[in-house]
KEDOPA-551885 format. One record per residue (C-alpha): x, y, z; residue number from 1; residue in one letter. Coordinates in nm, 3 decimals. Example, Ala and Ser with C-alpha at 12.3 -4.5 7.8 and 13.67 -1.06 7.14 Angstrom:
BEGIN
east; north; up; n; res
1.230; -0.450; 0.780; 1; A;
1.367; -0.106; 0.714; 2; S;
***
This chain:
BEGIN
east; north; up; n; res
1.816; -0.557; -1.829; 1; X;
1.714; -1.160; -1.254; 2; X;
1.429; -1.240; -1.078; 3; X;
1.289; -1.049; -0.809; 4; X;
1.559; -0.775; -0.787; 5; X;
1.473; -0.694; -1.154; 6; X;
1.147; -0.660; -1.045; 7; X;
1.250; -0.425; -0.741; 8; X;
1.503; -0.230; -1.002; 9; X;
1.315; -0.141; -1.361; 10; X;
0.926; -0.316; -1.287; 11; X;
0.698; -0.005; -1.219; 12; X;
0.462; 0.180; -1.439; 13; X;
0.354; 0.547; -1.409; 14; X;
0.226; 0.837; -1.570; 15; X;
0.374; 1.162; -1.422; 16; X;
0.660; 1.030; -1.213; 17; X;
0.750; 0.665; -1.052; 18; X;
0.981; 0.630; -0.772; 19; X;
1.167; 0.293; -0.781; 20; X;
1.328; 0.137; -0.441; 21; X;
1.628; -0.072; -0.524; 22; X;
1.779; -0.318; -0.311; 23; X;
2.106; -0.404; -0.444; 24; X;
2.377; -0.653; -0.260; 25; X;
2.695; -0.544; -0.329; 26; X;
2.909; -0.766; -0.530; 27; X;
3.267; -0.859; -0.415; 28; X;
3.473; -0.571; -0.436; 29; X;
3.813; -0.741; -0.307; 30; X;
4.016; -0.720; -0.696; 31; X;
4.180; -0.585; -0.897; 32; X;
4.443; -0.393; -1.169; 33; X;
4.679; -0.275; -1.386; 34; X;
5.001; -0.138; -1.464; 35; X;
5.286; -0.217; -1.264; 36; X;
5.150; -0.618; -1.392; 37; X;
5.436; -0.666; -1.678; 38; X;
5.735; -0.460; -1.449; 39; X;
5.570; -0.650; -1.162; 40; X;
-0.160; -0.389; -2.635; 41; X;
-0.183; -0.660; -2.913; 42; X;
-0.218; -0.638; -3.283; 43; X;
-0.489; -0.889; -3.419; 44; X;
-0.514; -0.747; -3.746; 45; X;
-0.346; -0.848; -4.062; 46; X;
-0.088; -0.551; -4.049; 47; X;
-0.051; -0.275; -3.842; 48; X;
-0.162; 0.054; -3.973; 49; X;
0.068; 0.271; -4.170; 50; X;
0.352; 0.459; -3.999; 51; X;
0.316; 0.777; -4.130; 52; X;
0.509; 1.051; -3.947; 53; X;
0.370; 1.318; -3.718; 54; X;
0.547; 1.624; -3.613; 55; X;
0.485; 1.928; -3.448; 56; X;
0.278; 1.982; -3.086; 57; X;
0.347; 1.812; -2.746; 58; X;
0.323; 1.472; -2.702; 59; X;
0.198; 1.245; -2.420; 60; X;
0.544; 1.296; -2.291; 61; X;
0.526; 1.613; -2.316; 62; X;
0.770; 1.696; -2.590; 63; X;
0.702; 1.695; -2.961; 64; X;
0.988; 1.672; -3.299; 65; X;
0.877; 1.994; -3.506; 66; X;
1.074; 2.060; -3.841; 67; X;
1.164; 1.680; -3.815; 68; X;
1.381; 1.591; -4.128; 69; X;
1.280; 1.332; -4.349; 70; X;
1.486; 0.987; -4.337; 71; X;
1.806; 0.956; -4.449; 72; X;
1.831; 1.323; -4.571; 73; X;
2.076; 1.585; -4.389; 74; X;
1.951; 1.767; -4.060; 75; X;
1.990; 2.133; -4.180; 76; X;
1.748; 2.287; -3.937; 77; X;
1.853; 2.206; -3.583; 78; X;
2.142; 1.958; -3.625; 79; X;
2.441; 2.019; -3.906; 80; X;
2.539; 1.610; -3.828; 81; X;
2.309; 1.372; -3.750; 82; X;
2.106; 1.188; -3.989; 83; X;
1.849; 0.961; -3.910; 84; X;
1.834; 0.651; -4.080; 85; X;
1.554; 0.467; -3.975; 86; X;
1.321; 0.549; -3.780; 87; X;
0.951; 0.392; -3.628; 88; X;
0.675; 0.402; -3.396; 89; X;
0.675; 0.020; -3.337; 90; X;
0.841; -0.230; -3.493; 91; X;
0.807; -0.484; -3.724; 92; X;
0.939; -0.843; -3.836; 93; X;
0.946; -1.005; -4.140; 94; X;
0.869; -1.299; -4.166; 95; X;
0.897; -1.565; -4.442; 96; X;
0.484; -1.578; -4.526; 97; X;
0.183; -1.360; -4.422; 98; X;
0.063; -1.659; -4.318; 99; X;
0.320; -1.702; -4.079; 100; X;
0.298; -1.325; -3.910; 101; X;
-0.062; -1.394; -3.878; 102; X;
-0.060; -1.697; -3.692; 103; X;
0.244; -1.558; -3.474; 104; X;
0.062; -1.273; -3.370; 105; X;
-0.273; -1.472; -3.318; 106; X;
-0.034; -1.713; -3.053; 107; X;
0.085; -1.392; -2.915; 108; X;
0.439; -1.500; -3.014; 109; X;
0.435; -1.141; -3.179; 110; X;
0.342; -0.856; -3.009; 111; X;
0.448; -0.541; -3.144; 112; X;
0.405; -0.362; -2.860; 113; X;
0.658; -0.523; -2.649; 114; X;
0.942; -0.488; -2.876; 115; X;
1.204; -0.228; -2.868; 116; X;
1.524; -0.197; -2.983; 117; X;
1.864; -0.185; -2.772; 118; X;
2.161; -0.214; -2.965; 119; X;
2.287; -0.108; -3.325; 120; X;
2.600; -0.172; -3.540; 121; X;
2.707; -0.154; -3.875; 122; X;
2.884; -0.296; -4.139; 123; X;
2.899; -0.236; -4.541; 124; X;
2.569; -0.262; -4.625; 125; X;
2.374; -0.372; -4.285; 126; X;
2.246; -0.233; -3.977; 127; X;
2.239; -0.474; -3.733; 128; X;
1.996; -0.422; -3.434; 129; X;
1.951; -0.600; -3.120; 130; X;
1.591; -0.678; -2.971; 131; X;
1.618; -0.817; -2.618; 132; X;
1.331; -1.056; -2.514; 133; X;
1.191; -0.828; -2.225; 134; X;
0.848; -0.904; -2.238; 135; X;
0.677; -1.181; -2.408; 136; X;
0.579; -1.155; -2.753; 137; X;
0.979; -1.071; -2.929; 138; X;
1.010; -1.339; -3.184; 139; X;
1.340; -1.251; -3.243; 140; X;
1.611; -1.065; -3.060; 141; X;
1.897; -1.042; -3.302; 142; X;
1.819; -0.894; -3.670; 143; X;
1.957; -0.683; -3.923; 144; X;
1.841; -0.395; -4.210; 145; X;
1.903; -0.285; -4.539; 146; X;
2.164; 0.016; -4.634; 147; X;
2.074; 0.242; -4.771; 148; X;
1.749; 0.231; -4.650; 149; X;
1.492; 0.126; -4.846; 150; X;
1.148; 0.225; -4.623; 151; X;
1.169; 0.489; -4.344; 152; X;
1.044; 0.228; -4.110; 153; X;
1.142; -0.111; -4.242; 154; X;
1.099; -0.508; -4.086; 155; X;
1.359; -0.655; -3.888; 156; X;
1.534; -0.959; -4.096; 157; X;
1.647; -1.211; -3.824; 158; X;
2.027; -1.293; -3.803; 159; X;
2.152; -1.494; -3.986; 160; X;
1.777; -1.680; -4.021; 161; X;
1.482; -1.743; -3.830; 162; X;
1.610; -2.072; -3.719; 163; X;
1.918; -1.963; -3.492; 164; X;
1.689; -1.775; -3.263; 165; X;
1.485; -1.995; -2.997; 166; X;
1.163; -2.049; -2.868; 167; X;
1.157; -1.882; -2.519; 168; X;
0.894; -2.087; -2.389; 169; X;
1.124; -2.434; -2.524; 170; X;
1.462; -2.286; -2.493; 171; X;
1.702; -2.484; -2.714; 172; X;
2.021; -2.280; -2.493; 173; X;
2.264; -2.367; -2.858; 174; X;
1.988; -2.093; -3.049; 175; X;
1.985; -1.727; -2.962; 176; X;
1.741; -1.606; -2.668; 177; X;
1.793; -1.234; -2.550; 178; X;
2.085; -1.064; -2.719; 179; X;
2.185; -0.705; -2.561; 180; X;
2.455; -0.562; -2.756; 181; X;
2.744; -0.631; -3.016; 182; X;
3.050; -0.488; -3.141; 183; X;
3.219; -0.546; -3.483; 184; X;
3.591; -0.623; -3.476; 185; X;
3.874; -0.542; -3.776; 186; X;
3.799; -0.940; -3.875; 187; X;
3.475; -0.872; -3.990; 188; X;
3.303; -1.092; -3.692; 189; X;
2.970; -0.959; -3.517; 190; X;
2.991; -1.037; -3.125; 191; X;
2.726; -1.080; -2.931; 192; X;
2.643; -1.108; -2.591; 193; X;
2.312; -1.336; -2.487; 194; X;
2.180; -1.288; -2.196; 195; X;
2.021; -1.622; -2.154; 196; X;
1.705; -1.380; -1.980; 197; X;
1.336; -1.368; -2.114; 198; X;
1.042; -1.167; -1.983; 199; X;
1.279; -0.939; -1.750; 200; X;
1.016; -0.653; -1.715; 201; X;
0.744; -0.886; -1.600; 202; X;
0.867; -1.234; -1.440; 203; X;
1.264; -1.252; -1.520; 204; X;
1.325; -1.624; -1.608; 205; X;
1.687; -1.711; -1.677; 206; X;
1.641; -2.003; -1.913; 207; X;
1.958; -2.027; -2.073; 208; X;
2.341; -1.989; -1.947; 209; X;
2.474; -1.625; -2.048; 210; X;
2.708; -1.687; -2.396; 211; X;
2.916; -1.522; -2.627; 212; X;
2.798; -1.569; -2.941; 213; X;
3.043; -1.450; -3.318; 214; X;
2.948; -1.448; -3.708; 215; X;
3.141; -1.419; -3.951; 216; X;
3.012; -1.151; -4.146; 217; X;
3.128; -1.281; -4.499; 218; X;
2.940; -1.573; -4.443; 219; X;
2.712; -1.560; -4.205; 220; X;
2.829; -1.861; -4.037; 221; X;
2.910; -1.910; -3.692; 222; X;
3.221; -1.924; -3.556; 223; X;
3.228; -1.855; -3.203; 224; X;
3.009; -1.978; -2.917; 225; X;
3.099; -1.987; -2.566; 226; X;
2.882; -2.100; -2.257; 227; X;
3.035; -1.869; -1.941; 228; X;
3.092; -2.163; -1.678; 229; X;
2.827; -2.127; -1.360; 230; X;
3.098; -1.933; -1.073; 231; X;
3.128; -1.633; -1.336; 232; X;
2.762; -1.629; -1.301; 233; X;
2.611; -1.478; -0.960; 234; X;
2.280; -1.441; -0.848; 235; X;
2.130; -1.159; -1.035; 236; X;
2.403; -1.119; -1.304; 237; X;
2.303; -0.943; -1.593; 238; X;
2.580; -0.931; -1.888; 239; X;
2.419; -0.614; -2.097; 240; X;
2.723; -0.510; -2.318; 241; X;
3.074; -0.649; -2.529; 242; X;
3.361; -0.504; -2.701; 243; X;
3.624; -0.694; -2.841; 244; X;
3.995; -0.655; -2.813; 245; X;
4.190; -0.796; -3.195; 246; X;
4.464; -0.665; -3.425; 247; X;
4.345; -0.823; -3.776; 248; X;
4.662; -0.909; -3.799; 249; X;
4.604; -1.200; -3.519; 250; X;
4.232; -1.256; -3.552; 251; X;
4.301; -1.580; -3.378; 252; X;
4.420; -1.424; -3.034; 253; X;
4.034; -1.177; -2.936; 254; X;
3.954; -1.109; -2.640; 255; X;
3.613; -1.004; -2.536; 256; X;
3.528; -0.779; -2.255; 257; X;
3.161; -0.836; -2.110; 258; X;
3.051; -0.634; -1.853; 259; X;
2.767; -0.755; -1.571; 260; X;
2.574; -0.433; -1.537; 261; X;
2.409; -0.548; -1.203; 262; X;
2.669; -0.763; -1.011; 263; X;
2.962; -0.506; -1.111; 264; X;
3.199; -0.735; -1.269; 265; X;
3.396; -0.805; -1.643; 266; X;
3.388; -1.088; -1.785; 267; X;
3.691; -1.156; -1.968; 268; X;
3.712; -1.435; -2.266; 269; X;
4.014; -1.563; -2.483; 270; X;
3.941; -1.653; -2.840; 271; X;
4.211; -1.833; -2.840; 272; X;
4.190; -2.052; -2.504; 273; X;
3.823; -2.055; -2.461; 274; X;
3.791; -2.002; -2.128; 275; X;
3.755; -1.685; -1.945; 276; X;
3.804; -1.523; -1.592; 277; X;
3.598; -1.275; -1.405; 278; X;
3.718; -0.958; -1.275; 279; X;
3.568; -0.724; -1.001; 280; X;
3.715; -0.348; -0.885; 281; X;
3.508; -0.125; -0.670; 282; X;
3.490; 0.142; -0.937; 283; X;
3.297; -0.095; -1.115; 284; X;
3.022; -0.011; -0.940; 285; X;
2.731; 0.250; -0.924; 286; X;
2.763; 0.626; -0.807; 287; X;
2.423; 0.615; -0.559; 288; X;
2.447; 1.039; -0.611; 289; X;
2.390; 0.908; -0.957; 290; X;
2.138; 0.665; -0.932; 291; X;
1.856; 0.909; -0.942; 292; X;
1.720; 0.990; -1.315; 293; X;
1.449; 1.201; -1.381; 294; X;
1.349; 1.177; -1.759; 295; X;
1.040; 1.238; -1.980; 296; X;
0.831; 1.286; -1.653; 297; X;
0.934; 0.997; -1.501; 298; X;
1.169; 0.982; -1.172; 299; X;
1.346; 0.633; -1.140; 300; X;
1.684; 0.502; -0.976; 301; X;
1.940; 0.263; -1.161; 302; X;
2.188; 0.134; -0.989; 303; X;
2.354; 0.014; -1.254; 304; X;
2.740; -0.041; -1.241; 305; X;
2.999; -0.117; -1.526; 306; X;
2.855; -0.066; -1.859; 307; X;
3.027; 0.168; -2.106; 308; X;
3.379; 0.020; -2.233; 309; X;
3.603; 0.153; -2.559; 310; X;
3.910; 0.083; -2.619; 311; X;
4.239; 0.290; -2.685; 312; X;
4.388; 0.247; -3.067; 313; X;
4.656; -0.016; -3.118; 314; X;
4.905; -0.004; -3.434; 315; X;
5.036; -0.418; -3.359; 316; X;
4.904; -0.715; -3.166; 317; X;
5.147; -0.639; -2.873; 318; X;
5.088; -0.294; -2.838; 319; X;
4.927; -0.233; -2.488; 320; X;
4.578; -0.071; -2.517; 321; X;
4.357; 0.124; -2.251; 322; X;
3.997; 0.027; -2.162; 323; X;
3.800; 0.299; -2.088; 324; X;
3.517; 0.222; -1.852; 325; X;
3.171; 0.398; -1.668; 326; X;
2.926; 0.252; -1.489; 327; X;
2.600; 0.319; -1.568; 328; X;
2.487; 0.520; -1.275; 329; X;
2.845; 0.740; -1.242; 330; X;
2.960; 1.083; -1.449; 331; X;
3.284; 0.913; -1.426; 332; X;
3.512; 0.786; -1.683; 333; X;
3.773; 0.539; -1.598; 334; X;
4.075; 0.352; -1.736; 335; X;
4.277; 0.019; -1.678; 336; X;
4.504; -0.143; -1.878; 337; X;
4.415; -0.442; -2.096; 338; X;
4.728; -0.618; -2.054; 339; X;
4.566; -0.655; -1.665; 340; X;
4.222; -0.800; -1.801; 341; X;
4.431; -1.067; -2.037; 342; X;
4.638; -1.200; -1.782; 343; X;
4.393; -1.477; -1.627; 344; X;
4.625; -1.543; -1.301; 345; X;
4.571; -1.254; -1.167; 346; X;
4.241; -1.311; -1.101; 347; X;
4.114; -1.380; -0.877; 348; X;
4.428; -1.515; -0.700; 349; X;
4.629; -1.161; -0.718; 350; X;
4.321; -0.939; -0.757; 351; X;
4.380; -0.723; -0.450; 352; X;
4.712; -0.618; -0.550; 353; X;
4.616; -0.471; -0.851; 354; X;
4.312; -0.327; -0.734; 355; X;
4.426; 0.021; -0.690; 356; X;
4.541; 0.065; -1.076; 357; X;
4.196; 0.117; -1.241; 358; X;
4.148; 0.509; -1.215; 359; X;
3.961; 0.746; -1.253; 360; X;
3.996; 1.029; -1.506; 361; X;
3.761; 1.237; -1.527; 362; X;
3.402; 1.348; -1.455; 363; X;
3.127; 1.477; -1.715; 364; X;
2.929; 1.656; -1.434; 365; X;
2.599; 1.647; -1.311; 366; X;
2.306; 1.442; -1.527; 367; X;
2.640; 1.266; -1.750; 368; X;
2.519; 0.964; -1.706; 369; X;
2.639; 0.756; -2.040; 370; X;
2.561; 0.367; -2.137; 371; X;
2.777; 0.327; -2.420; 372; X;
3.073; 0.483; -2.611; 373; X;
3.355; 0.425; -2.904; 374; X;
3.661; 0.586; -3.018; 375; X;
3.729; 0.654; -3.392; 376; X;
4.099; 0.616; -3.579; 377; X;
4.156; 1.019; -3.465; 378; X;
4.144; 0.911; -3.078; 379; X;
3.823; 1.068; -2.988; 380; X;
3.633; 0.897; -2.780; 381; X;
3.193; 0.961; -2.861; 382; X;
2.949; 0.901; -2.594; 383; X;
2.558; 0.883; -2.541; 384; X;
2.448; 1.073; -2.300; 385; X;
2.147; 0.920; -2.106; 386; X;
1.982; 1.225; -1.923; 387; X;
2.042; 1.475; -2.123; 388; X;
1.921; 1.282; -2.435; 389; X;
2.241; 1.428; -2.637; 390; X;
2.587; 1.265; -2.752; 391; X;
2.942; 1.371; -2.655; 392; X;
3.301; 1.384; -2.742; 393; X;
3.596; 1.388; -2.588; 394; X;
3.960; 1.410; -2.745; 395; X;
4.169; 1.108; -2.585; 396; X;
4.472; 1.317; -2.661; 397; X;
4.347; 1.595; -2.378; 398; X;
4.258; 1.560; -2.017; 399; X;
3.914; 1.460; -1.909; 400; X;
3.732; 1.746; -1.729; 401; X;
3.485; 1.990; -1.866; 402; X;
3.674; 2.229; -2.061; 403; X;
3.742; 1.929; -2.311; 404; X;
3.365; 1.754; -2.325; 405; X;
3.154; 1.886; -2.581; 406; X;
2.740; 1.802; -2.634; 407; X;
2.632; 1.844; -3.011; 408; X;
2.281; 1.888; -2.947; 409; X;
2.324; 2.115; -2.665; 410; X;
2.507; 2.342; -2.916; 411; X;
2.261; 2.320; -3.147; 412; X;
1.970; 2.378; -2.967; 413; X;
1.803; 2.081; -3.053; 414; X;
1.629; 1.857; -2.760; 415; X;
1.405; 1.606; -2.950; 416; X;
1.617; 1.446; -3.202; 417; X;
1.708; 1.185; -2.957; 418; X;
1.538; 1.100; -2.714; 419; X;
1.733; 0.834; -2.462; 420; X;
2.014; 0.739; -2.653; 421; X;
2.036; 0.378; -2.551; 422; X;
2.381; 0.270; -2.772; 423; X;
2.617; 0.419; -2.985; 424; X;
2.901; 0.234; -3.228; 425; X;
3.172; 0.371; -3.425; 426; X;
3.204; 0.137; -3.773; 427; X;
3.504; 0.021; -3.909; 428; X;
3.444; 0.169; -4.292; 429; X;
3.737; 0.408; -4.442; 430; X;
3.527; 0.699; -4.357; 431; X;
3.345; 0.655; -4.047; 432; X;
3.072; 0.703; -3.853; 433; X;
2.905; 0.761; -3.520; 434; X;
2.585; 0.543; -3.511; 435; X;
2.294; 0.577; -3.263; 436; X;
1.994; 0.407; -3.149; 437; X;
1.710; 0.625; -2.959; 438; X;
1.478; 0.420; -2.762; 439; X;
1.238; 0.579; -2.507; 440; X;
1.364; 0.320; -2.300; 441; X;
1.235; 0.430; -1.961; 442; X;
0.917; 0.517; -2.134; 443; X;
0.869; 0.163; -2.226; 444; X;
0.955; 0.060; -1.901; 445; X;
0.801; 0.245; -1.656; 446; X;
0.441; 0.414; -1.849; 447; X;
0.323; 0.387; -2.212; 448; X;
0.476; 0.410; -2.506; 449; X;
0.225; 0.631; -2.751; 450; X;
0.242; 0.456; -3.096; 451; X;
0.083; 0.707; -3.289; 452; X;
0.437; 0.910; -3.212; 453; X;
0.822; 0.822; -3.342; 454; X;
0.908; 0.636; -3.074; 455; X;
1.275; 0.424; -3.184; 456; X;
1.550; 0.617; -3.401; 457; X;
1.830; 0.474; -3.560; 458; X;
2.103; 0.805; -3.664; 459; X;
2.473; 0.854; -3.806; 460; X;
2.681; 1.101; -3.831; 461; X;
3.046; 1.173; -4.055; 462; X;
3.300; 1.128; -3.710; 463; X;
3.501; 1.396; -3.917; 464; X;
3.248; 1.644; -3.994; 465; X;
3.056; 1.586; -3.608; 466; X;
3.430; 1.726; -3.468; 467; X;
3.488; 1.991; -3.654; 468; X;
3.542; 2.330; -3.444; 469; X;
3.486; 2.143; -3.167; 470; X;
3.720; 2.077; -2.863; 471; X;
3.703; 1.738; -3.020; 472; X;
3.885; 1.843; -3.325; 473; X;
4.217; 1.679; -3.317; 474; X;
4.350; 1.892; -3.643; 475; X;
4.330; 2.200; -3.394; 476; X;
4.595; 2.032; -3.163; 477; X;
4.936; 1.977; -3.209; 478; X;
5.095; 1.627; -3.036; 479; X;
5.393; 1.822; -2.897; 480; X;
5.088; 1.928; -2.602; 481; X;
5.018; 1.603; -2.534; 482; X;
5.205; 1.370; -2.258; 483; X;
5.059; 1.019; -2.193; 484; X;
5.128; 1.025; -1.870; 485; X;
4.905; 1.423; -1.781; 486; X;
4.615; 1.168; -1.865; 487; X;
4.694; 0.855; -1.663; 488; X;
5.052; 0.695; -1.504; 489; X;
5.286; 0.588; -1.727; 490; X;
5.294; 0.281; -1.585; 491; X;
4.945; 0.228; -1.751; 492; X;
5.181; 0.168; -2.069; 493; X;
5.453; -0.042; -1.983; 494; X;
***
């Protein structure tokens, strides 16, 4: 999560409840779409003290994790799926010495406090986890873990090595400064998106260009990184998430999709031209009805727009794929086709004819708000949901209304397992899984984190075992139900 309007938008600190006042300039909504396009605190001492777990009772926050399961095993009391992984009541670098931790934290370069984690992915044997520089004191905002884990509540490795990420305080804008998200592709690359943005929470400083940033995963080498040019920039941009759109059968022809959370626009970039366009549609932009949040105690208003994107399946290159999209603040899903994002001269020169042709589809209902989301090989479509600290499916094959959204932990009765789940990611292994990060995130924002309690949560969960008797199940429903077109024009695929 630039300058002042940060400030106006997440800066505020409370104990019972915070009210934030947002001023937010609207950012050009005159584009845009599809379809019809191709027929037409700080730690001094030497280590921190031992994280051992501590269940049962209320919290500061006023909820507590009885019966909590221990890492990595099965949740058998309250949750039949989810897993968790790793899991931590601050977190942790390593670094290459003790020597070296100690004289980082005695320059305040580490603070342990002021890091939490944002993102997660996986792939083989690594979790990778993103650490954004929000406050001072994040010596690194891009690292990865062991799997299987190793320690319940392990030290962040930094990706690929301590020298790609830079000093804040002496940007070098070729190193890594504040990374938000990723996404994996089938070509084994990790994508990043770098916000350029340091100290956001306190006094936002954009010292570095936003870029896209790619590794290749079998060697850790990099092999993408692109500087977006200043007039895809505005005043205020922040570019918070990425997916990427490949076939491995042309890894040479990705295209990655980067939302700007706060100035309501994508960003789109060609692997294989690099350059990229910007594109704008009003439904980028934030629902004010759903604005409001009231979590953990705390009342707060987001008025965040674009920000959740997955992408339909494609069996070839050419096959035409849908984006799904929600803004932040919205219990709205969305849909345009990519062929529409790809096609850089439509925008912005043609933008208002196409604006129409990204639609909605759907609404999850009151308190749906969702950051992130991913579809598995089946078509269903997983989704975090925000204020109700839970995660959903939906079947892509069925319409998009309530009858076809389930909630696991709702079902299950369980409310503390996750608490804010900040970002979820489907992997790419033969059997997958649904991977999420729980944060606390407005905790850490707006009052105190207590670090005697579990406060950051990495989980999975079998994608074939989380569906099963659900309304998600697609084994429980026959294609012959099913036409395209029930679920969005058919125009959307030709």
């Amino acid at each position: 999560m630039p300058c002042s309007s940060f400030v106006k938008r997440r800066r505020r600190s409370a104990t019972v409840a915070v009210t934030v006042t947002i001023v937010v300039s609207l950012a050009c909504l005159n584009c845009v779409l599809a379809g019809t396009y191709r027929s037409s605190g700080i730690y001094s001492a030497p280590a921190l003290p031992p994280q051992e777990i501590e269940y049962g009772g209320a919290t500061a926050y006023g909820y507590g994790a009885p019966d909590a399961p221990s890492v990595g095993a099965p949740i058998t009391r309250k949750s039949q799926a989810f897993q968790i992984v790793n899991q931590w009541k601050y977190l942790d670098f390593e670094y290459p010495t003790f020597g070296q931790r100690q004289k980082a934290i005695a320059n305040r370069e580490f603070i342990a406090e002021n890091n939490l984690p944002l993102g997660v992915d996986f792939y083989k044997d690594r979790i990778f986890i993103t650490t954004p520089r929000w406050k001072d004191g994040v010596p690194a905002s891009f690292g990865w873990l062991p799997y299987p884990p190793k320690e319940e509540s392990p030290p962040i490795r930094p990706y690929p090595n301590w020298e790609a990420h830079g000093d804040p305080y002496n940007p070098d804008c070729s190193k890594l400064i504040s990374v938000y998200r990723t996404q994996i592709d089938d070509c084994g690359r990790i994508w990043l998106i770098d916000s350029g943005i340091v100290n956001a929470t306190v006094s936002l400083s954009q010292v570095c260009p936003p870029k896209i940033v790619a590794f290749d995963l079998r060697t850790n080498q990099k092999v993408v990184q692109y500087q977006f040019p200043a007039d895809q920039v505005k005043q205020d941009s922040l570019h918070s998430n990425i997916i990427v759109d490949v076939h491995r059968n042309r890894c040479d022809d990705a295209h990655a999709y980067v939302t700007d959370v706060w100035r309501f626009g994508i960003v789109v970039y060609s692997l294989k031209k690099n350059r990229s366009w910007r594109v704008t549609n009003y439904n980028f932009s934030p629902d004010p009805v759903a604005s409001d949040f009231n979590v953990f105690g705390l009342n707060f208003q987001w008025l965040d727009g674009v920000f959740g994107m997955s992408l339909s399946l494609a069996k070839t290159p050419d096959e035409e794929r849908i984006l799904y999209f929600h803004p932040m603040a919205s219990f709205k899903e969305f849909v345009v086709s990519n062929a529409l994002l790809k096609d850089e001269s439509l925008w912005p020169a043609k933008a208002q004819d196409f604006a129409k042709y990204f639609l909605p589809i759907g609404e999850r209902g009151i308190n749906g708000q969702s950051s992130t989301s991913g579809i598995d090989r089946n078509g269903v479509m997983f989704f975090t949901q925000v204020h109700r600290d839970d995660v959903g499916c939906w079947n892509t094959k069925k319409p998009y209304d309530a009858t076809n959204l389930h909630r696991f932990l709702e079902a299950e009765g369980n409310s503390t397992l996750i608490q804010f789940p900040n970002d979820l990611k489907v992997d790419h292994e033969p059997k997958q899984s649904v991977w999420v990060i729980s944060n606390r995130l407005p905790v850490y924002l707006y009052s105190q984190l207590n670090y005697e309690d579990i406060n950051f949560r990495i989980l999975k969960a079998d994608a074939d075992t989380l569906v099963q008797g659900t309304v998600c199940d697609t084994r429980n429903y026959g294609h012959h139900h099913h036409h395209r077109h029930e679920l969005v024009p058919e125009y959307l695929f030709h």
